[in-house]
N, CA, C and O atoms as a GROMACS GRO file, in nm:
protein
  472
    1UNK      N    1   0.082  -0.119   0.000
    1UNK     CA    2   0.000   0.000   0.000
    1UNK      C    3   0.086   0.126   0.000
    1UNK      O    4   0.070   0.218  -0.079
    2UNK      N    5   0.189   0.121   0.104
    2UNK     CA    6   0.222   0.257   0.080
    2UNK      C    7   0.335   0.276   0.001
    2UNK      O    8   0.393   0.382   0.021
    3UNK      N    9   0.396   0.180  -0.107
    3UNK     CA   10   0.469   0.196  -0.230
    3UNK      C   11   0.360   0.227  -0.359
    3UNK      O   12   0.400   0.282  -0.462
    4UNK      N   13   0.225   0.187  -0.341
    4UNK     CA   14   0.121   0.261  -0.386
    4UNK      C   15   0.112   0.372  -0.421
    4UNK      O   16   0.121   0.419  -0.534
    5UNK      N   17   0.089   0.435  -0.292
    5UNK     CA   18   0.116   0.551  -0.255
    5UNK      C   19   0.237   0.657  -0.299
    5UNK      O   20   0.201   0.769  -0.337
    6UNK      N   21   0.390   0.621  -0.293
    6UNK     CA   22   0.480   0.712  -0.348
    6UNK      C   23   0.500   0.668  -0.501
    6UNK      O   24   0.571   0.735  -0.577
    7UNK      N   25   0.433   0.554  -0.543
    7UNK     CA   26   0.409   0.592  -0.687
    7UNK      C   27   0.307   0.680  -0.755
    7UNK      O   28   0.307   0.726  -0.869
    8UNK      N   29   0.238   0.690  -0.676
    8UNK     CA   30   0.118   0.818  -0.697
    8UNK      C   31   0.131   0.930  -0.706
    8UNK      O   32   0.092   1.015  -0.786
    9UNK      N   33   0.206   0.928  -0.596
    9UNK     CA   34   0.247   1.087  -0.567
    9UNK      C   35   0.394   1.127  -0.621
    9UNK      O   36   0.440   1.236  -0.586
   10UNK      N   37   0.471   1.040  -0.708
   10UNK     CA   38   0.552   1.068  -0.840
   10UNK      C   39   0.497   1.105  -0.937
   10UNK      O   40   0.523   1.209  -0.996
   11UNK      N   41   0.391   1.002  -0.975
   11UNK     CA   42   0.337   1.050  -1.085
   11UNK      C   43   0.277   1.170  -1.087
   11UNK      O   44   0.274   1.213  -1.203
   12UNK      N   45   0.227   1.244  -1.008
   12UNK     CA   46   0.181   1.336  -0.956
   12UNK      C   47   0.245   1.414  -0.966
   12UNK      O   48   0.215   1.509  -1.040
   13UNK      N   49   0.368   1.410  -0.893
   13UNK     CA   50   0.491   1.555  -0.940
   13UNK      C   51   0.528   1.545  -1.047
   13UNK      O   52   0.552   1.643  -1.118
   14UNK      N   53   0.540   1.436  -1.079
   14UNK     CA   54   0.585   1.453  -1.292
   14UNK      C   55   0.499   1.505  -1.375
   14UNK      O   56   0.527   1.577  -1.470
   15UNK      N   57   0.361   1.460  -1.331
   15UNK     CA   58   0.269   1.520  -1.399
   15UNK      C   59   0.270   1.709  -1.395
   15UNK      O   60   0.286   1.786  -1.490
   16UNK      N   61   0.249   1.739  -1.260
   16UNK     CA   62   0.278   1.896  -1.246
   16UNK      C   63   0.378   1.923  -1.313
   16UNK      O   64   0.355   1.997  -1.408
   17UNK      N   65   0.540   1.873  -1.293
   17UNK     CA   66   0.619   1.866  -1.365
   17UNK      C   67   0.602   1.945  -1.511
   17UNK      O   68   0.619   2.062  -1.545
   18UNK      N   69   0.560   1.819  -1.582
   18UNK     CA   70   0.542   1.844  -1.742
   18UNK      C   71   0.490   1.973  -1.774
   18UNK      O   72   0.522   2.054  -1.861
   19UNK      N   73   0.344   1.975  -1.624
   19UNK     CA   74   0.223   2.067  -1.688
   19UNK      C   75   0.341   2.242  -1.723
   19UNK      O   76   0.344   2.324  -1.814
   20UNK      N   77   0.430   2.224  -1.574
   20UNK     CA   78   0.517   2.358  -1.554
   20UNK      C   79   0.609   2.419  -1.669
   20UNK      O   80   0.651   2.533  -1.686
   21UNK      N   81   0.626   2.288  -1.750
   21UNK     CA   82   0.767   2.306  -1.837
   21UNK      C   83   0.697   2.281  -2.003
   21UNK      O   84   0.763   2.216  -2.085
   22UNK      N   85   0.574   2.331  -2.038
   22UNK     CA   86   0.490   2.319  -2.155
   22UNK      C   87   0.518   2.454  -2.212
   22UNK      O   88   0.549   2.558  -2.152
   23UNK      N   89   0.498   2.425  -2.368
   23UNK     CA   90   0.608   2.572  -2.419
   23UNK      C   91   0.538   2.710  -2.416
   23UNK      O   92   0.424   2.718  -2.463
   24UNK      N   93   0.584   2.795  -2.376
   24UNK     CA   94   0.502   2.969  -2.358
   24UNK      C   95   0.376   2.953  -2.410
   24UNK      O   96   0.278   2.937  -2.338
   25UNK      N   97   0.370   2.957  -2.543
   25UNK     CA   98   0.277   2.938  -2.575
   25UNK      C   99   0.086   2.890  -2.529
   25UNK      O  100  -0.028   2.931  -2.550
   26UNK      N  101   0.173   2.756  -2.442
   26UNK     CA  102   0.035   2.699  -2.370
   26UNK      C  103   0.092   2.671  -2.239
   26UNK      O  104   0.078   2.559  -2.191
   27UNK      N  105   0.156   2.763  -2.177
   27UNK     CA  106   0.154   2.817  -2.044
   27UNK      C  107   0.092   2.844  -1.928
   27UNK      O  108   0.057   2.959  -1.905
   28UNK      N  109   0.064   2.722  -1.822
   28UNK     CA  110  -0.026   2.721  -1.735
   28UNK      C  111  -0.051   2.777  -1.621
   28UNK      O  112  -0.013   2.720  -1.519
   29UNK      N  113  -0.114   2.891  -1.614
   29UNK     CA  114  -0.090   2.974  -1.498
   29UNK      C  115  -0.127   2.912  -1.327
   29UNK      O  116  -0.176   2.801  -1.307
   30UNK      N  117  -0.102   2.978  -1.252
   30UNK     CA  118  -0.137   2.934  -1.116
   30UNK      C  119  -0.282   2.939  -1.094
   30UNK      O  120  -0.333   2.856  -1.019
   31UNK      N  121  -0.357   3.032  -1.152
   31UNK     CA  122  -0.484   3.050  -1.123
   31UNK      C  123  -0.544   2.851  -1.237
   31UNK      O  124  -0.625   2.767  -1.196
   32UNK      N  125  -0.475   2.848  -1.352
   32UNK     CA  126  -0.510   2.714  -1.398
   32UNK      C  127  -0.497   2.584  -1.302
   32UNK      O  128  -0.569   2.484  -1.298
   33UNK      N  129  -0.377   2.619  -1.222
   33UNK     CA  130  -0.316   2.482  -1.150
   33UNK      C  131  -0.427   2.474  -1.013
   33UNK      O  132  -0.486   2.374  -0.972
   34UNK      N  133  -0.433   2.608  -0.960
   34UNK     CA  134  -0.567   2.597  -0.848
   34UNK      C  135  -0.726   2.597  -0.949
   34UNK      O  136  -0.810   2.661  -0.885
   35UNK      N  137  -0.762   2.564  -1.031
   35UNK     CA  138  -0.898   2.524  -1.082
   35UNK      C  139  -0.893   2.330  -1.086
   35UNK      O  140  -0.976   2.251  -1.040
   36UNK      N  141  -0.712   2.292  -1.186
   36UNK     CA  142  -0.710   2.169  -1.199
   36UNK      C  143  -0.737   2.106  -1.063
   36UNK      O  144  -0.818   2.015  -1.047
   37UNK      N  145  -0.655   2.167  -0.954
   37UNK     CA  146  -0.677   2.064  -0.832
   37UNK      C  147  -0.764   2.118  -0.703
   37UNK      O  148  -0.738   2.094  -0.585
   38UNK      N  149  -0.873   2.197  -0.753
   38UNK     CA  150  -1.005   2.216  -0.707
   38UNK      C  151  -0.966   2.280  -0.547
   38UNK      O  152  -1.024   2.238  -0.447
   39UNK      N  153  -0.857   2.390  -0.542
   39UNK     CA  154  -0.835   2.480  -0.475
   39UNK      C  155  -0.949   2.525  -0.378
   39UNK      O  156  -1.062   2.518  -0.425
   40UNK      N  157  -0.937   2.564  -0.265
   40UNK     CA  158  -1.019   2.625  -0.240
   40UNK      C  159  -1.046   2.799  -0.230
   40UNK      O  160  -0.941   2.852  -0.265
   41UNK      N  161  -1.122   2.875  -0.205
   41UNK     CA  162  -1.090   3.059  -0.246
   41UNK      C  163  -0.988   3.085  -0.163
   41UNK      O  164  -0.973   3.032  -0.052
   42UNK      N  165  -0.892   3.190  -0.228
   42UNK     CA  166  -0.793   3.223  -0.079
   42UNK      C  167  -0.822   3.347  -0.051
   42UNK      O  168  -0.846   3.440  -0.128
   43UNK      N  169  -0.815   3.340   0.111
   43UNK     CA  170  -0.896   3.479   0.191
   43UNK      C  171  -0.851   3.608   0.101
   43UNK      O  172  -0.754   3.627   0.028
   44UNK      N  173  -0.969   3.692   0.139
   44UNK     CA  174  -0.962   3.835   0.087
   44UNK      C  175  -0.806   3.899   0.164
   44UNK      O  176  -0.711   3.918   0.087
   45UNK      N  177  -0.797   3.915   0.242
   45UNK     CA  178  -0.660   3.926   0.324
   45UNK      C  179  -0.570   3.817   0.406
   45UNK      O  180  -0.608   3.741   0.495
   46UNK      N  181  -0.484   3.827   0.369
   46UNK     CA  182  -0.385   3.685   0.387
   46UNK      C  183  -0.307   3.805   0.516
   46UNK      O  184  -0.275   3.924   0.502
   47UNK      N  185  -0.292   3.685   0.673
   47UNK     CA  186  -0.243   3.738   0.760
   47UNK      C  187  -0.114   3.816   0.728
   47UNK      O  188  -0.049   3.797   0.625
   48UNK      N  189  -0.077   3.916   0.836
   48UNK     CA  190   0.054   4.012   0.835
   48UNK      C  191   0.189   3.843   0.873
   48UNK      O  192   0.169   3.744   0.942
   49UNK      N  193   0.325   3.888   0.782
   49UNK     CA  194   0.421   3.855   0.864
   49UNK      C  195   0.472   3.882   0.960
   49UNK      O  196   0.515   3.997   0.949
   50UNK      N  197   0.505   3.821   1.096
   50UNK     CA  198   0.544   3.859   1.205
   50UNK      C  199   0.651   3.987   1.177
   50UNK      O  200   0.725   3.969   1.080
   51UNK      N  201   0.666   4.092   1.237
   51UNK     CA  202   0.730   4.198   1.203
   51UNK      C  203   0.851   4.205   1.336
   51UNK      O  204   0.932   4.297   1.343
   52UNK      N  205   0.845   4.123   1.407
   52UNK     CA  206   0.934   4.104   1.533
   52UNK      C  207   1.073   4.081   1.470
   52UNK      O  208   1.175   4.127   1.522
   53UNK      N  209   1.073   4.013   1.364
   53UNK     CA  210   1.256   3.993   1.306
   53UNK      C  211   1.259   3.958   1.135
   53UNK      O  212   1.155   3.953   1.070
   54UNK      N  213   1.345   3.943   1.098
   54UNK     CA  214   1.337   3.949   0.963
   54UNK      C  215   1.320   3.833   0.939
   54UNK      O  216   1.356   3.735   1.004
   55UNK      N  217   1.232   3.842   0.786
   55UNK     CA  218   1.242   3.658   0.749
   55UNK      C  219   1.230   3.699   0.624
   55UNK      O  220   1.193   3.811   0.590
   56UNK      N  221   1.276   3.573   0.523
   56UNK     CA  222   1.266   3.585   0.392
   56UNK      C  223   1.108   3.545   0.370
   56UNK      O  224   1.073   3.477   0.467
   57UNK      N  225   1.009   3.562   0.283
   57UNK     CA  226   0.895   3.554   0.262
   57UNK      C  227   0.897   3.499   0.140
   57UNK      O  228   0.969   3.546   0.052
   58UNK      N  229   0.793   3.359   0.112
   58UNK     CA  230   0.791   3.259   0.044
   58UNK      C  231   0.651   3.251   0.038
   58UNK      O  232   0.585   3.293   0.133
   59UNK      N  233   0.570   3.179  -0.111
   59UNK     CA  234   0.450   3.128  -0.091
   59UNK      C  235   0.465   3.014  -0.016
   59UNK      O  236   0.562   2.938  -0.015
   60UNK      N  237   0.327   3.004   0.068
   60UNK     CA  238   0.266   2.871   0.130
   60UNK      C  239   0.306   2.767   0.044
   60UNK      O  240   0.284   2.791  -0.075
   61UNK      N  241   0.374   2.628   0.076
   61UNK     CA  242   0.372   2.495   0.010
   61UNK      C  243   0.253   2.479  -0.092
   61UNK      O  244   0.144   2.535  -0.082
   62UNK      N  245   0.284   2.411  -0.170
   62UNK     CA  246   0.168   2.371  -0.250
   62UNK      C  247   0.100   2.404  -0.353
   62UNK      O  248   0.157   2.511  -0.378
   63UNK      N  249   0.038   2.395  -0.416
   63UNK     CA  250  -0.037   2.446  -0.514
   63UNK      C  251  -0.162   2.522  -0.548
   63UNK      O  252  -0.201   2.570  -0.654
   64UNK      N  253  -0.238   2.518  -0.370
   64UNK     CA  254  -0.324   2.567  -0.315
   64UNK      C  255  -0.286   2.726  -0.246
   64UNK      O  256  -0.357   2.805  -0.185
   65UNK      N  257  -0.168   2.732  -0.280
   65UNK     CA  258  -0.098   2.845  -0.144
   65UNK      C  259  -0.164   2.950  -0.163
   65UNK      O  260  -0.199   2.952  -0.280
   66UNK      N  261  -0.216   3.082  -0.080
   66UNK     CA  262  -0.296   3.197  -0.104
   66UNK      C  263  -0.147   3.316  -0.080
   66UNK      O  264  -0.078   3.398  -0.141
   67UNK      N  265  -0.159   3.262   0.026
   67UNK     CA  266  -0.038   3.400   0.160
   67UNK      C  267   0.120   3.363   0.166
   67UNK      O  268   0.156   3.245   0.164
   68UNK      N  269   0.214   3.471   0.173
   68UNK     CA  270   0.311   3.461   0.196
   68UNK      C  271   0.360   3.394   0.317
   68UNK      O  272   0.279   3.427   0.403
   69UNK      N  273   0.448   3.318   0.371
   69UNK     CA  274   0.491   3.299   0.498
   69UNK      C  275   0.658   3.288   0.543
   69UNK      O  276   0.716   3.270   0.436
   70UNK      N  277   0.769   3.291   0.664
   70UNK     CA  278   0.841   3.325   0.622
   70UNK      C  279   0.906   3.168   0.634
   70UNK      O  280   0.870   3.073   0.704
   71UNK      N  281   1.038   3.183   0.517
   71UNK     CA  282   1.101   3.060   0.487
   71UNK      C  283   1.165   3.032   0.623
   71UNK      O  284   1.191   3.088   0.730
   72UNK      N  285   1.177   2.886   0.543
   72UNK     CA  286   1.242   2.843   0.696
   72UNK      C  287   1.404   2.865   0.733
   72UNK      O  288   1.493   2.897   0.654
   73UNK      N  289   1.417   2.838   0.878
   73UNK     CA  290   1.538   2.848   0.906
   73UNK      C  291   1.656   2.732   0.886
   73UNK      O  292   1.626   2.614   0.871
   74UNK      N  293   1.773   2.774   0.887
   74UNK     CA  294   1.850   2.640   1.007
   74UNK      C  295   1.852   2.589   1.099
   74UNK      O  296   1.854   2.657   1.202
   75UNK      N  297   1.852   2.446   1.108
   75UNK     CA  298   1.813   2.328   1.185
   75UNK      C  299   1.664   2.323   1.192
   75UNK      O  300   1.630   2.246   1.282
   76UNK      N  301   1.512   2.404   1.099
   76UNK     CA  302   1.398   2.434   1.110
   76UNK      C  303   1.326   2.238   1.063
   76UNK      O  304   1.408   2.146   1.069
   77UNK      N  305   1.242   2.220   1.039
   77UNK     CA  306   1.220   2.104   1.021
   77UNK      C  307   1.157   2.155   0.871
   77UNK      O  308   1.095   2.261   0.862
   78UNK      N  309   1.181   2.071   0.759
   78UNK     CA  310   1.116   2.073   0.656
   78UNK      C  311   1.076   1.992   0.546
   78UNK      O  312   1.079   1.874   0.582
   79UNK      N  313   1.040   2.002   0.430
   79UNK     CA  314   0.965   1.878   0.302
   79UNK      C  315   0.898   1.917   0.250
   79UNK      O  316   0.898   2.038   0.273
   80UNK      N  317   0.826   1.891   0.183
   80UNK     CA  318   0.733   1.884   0.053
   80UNK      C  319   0.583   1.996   0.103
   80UNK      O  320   0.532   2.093   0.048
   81UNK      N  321   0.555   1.928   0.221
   81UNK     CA  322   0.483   1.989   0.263
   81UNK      C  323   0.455   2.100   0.358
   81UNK      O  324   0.340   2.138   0.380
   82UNK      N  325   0.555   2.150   0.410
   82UNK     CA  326   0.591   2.212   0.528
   82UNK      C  327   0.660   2.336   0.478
   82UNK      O  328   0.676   2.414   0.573
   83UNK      N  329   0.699   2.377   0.383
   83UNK     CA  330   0.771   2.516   0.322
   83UNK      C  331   0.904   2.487   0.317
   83UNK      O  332   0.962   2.400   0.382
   84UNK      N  333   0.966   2.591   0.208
   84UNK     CA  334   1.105   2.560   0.181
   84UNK      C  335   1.139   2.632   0.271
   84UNK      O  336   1.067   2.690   0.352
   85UNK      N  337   1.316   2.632   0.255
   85UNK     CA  338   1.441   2.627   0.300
   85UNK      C  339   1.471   2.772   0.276
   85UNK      O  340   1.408   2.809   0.177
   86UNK      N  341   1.558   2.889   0.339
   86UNK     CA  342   1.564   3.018   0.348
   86UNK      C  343   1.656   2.968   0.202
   86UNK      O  344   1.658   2.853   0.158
   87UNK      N  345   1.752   3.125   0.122
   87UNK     CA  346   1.822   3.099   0.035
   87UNK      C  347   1.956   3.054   0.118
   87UNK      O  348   1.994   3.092   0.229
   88UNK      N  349   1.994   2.992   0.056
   88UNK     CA  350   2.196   2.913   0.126
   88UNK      C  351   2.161   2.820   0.166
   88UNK      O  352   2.256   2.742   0.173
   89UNK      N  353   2.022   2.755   0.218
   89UNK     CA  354   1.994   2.650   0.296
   89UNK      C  355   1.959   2.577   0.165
   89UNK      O  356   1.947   2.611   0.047
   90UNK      N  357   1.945   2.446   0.246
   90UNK     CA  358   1.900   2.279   0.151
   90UNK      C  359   1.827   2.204   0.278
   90UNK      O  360   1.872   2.173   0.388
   91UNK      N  361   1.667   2.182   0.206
   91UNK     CA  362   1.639   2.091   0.282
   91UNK      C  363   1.676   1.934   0.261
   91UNK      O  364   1.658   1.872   0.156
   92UNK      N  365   1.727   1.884   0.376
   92UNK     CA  366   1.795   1.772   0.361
   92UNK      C  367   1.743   1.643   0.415
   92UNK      O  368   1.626   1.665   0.447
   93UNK      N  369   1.771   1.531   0.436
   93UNK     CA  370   1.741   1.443   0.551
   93UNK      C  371   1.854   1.416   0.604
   93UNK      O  372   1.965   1.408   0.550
   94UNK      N  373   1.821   1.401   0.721
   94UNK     CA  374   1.916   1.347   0.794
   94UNK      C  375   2.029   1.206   0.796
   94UNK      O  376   1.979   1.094   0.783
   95UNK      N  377   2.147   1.218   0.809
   95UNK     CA  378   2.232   1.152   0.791
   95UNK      C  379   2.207   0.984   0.839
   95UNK      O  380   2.187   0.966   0.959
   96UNK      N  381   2.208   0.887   0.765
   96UNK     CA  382   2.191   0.766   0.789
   96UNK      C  383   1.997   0.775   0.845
   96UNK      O  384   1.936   0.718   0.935
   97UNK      N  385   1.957   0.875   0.742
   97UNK     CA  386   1.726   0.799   0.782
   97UNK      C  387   1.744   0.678   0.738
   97UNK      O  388   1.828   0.650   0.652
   98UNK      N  389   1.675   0.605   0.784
   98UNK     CA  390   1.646   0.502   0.724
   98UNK      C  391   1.524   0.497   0.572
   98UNK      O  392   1.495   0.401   0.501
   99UNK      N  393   1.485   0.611   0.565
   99UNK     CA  394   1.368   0.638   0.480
   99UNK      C  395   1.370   0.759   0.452
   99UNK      O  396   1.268   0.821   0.481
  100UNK      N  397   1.491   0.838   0.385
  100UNK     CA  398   1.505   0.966   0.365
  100UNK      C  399   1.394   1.038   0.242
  100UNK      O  400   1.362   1.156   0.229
  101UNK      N  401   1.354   0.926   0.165
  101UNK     CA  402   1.219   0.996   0.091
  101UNK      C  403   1.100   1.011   0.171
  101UNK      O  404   1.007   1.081   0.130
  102UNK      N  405   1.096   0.947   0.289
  102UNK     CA  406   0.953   0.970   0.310
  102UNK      C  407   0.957   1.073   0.422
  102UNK      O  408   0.862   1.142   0.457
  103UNK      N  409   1.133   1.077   0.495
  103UNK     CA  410   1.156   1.205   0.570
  103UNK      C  411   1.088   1.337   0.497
  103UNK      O  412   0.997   1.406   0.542
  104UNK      N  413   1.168   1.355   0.353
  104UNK     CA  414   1.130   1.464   0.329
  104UNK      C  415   0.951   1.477   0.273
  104UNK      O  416   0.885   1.580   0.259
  105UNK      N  417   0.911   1.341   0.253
  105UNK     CA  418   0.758   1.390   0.186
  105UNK      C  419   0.683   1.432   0.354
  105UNK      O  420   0.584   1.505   0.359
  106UNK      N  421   0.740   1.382   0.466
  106UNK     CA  422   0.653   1.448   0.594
  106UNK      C  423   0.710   1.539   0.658
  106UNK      O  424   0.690   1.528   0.779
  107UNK      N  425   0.767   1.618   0.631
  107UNK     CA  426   0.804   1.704   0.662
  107UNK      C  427   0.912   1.693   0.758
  107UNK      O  428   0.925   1.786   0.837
  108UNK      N  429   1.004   1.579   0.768
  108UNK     CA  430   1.092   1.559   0.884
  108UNK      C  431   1.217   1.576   0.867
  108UNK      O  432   1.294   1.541   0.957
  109UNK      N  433   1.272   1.642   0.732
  109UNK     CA  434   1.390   1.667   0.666
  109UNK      C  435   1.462   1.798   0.718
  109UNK      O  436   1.370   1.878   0.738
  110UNK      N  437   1.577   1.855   0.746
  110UNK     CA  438   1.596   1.975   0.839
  110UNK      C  439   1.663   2.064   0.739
  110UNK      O  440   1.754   2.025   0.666
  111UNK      N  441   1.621   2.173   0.740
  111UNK     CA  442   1.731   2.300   0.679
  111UNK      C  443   1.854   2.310   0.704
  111UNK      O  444   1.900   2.362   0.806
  112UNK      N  445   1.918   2.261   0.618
  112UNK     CA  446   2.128   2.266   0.658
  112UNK      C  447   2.202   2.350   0.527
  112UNK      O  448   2.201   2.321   0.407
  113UNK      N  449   2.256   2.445   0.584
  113UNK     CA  450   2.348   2.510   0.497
  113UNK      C  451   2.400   2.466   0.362
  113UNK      O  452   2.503   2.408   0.396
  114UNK      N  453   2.393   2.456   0.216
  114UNK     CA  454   2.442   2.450   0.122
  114UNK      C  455   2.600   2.396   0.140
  114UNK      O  456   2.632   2.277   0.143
  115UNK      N  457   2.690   2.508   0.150
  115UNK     CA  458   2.785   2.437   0.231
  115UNK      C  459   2.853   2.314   0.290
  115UNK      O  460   2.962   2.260   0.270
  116UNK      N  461   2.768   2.292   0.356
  116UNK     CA  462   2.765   2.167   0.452
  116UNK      C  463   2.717   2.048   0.405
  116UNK      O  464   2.711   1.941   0.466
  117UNK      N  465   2.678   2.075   0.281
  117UNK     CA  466   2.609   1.917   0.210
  117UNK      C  467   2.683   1.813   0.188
  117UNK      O  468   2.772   1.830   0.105
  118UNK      N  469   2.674   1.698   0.241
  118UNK     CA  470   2.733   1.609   0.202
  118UNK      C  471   2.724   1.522   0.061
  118UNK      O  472   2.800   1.427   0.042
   0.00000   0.00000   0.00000
């Protein structure tokens, strides 16, 4: 079942994939990609970013995303679903997961410096 599952959800990103990389011409906008996967409305006002410290500001994960939020940090937890990685960072998995794809599809993969990649 759940090799099911990450074949699904390959095909799935390949599919978006393709849809992203189709020539100018027939160019699929975001407002197309939230109709294909039956989006729901995004609020008239999307909350303030915390203004207490600086953050880089990123759309929400996904394909559904409405609002900005801020990227993540180092050592922050991250994946597929959970928001990217500030710029210099790589979300990664951790050294010796035993299941480093499914770290990063749940969000259990950590922000580590570019740099530092092994």
């Amino acid at each position: 079942m759940a090799a099911k599952l990450v074949c699904w959800s390959l095909i799935v990103v390949l599919n978006l994939y393709c849809l992203l990389r189709v020539s100018a011409a027939a160019r699929v906008n975001n407002d197309d990609l939230r109709l294909l996967f039956d989006c729901p409305e995004c609020p008239p006002m999307c909350p303030s970013l915390p203004r207490s410290f600086q953050c880089e500001p990123v759309m929400e994960p996904g394909v559904c995303s409405c609002c900005p939020q801020c990227a993540r940090a180092e050592g922050d937890l991250c994946g597929l679903r959970t928001g990217r990685c500030a710029k210099g960072l790589s979300c990664r998995p951790l050294p010796g997961d035993p299941d480093p794809f499914r770290s990063l599809m749940d969000g259990k993969a950590i922000c580590t410096p570019e740099s530092l990649l092994w």
